[in-house]
C-alpha positions in Angstrom: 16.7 -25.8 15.7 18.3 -22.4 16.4 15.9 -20.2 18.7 13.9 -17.6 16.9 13.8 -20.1 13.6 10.4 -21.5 12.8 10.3 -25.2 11.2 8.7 -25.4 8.0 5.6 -26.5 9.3 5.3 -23.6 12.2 5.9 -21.1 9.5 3.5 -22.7 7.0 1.0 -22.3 9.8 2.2 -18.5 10.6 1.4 -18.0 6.8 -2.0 -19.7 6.7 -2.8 -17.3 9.7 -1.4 -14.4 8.6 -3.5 -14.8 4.5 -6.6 -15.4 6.9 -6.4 -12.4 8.7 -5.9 -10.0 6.0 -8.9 -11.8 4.9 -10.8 -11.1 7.7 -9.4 -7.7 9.0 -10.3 -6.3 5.2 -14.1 -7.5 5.5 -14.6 -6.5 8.8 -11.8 -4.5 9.9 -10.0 -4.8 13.5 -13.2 -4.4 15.4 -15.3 -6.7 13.8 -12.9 -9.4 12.8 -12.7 -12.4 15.5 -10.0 -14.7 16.7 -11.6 -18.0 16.0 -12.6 -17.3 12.6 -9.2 -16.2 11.6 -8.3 -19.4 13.3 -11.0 -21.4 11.6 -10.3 -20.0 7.8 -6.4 -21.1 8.7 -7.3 -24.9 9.7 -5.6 -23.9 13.6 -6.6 -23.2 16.4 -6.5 -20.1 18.9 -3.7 -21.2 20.5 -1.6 -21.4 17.9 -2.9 -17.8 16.7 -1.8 -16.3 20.2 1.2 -18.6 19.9 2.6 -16.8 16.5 1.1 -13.3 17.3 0.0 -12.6 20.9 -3.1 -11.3 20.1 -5.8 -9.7 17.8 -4.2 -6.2 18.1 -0.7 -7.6 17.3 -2.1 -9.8 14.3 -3.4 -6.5 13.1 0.1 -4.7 13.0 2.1 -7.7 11.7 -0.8 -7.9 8.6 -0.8 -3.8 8.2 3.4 -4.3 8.0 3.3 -7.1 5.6 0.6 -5.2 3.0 3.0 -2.2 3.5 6.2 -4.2 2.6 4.1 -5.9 -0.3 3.7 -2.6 -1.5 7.0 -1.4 -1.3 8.2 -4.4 -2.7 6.4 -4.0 -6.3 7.5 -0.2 -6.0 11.0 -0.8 -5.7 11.3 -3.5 -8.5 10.1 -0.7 -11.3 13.6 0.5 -10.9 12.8 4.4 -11.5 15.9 5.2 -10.8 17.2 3.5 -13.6 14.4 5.6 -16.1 14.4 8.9 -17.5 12.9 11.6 -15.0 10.1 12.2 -16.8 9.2 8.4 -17.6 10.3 7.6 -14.0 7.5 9.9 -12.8 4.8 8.0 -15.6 6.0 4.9 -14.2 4.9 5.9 -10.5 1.8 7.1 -11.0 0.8 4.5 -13.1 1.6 1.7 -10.5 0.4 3.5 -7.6 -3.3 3.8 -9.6 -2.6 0.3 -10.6 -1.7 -1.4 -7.3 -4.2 0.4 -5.0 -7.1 -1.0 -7.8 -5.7 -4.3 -8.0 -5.3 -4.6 -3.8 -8.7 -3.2 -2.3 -7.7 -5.3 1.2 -4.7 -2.4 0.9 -7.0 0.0 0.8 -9.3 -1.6 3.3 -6.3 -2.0 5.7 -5.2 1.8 5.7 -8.8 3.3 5.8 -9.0 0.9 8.8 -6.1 2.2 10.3 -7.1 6.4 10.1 -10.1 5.1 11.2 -7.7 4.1 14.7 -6.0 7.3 13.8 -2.8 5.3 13.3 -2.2 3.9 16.9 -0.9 0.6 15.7 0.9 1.9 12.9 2.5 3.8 15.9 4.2 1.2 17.2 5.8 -0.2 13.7 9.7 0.7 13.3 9.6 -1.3 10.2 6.9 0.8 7.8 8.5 4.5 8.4 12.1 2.5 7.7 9.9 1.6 3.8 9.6 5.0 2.7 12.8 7.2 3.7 14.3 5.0 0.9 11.7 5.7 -1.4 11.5 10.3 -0.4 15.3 9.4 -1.6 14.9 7.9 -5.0 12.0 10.2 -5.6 14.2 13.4 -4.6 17.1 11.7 -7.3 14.4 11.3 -10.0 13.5 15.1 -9.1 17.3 16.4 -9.1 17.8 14.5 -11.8 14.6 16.3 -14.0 16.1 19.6 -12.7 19.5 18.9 -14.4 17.8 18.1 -17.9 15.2 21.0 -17.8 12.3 19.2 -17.5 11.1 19.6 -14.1 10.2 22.4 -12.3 12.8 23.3 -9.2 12.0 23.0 -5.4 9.8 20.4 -5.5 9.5 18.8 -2.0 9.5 14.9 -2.5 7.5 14.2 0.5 4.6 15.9 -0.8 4.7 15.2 -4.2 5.0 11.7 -3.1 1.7 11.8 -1.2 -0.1 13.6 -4.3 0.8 10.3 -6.3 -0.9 7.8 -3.8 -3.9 10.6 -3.3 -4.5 10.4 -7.3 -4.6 6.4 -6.8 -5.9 5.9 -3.3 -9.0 8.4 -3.1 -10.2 7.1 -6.4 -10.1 3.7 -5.3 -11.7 4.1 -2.0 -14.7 6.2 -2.8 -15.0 4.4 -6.4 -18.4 3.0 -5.3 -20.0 6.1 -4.0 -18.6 8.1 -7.2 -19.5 6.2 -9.4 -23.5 6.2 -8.2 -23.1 10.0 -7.8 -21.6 10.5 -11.9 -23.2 7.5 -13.4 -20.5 5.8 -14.4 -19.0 2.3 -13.7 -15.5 3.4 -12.6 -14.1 0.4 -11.6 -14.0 -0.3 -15.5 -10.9 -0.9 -17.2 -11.7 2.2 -19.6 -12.0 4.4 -16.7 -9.2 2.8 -14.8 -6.9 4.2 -18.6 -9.0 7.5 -18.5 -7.8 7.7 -14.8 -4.5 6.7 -15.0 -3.8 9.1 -18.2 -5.8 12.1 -16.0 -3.3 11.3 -13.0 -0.2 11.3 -15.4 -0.7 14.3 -16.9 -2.0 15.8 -13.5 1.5 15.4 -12.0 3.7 15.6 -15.1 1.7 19.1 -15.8 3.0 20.3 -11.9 6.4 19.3 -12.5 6.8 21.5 -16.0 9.2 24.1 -15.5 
């Protein structure tokens, strides 16, 4: 076998490792997750876990790449460029709301990560090389909303972009302690819609010319 190609087995066993970590790193983050029991919940062994990866802190990176690339993945399939500005824009909100809900081990990940202040993240050539793409098909949605009249002018892509996941991702992440401060079971699908339209209109109502 070629070097640098995995048999099918080897790589069935990278996987196994790799669904067990984000398992483990999500419920106890980098600091409290452990070698063995990642190994354990695969059915391998520590060797084979330093084998694939190295180590713990380079397990980390390889599982914070992957839920990024996941991510980006779903993102790129809604085809926004393809859409009308304005639906375009609907469409990204609504997924970003919707995805960080749906993936709480994305959101576990990140928080994880800030909480390192980024220092494996760092190191990754492959996350950054996710998003110039996606500043670009967001800056053609925008241009393109300029030339019909229906979005404002001079909006900077890179920040607009961030107000879309902050809608999504701070919602999310503090859902449990907001909803015991207002009462109210946000995790609901109702509340999910209520949020979701709220977003929308939030970024639609910036972009207005």
């Amino acid at each position: 076998m070629p070097d640098g190609v995995r048999s099918p087995r080897a790589e069935a066993t990278r996987q196994r490792l790799l669904d067990a970590a984000l398992v483990e790193f999500s419920a106890k983050g980098l600091a409290g997750a452990r070698v063995d029991e990642i190994a354990a919940r695969a059915g391998a062994n520590k060797r084979m876990l330093y084998a694939h990866f190295g180590g713990k802190e380079e397990l980390w990176l390889v599982v914070l790449e992957a839920a990024y690339a996941a991510k980006r993945a779903e993102e790129r399939a809604l085809r926004v460029d393809a859409l009308p500005p304005v639906e375009a824009m609907q469409r990204l909100v609504r997924f970003n709301l919707r995805y960080t809900a749906a993936h709480p081990e994305f959101v576990a990940l990140l928080n994880q990560e800030n909480v390192h202040r980024a220092a494996h993240l760092k190191r990754s050539s492959q996350v950054p090389a996710m998003y110039s793409p996606m500043l670009q098909l967001l800056q053609g949605v925008l241009a393109r909303g300029e030339a019909a009249g229906v979005f404002r002018r001079g909006v900077d892509a890179m920040q607009l972009y961030i107000t879309i996941l902050a809608v999504g991702h701070f919602y999310v992440a503090n859902m449990h302690t907001l909803s015991t401060i207002f009462g109210a079971g946000l995790e609901t699908e109702p509340a999910l819609a209520a949020r979701e339209a709220h977003a929308t209109e939030v970024v639609l109502g910036y972009l207005r010319p």
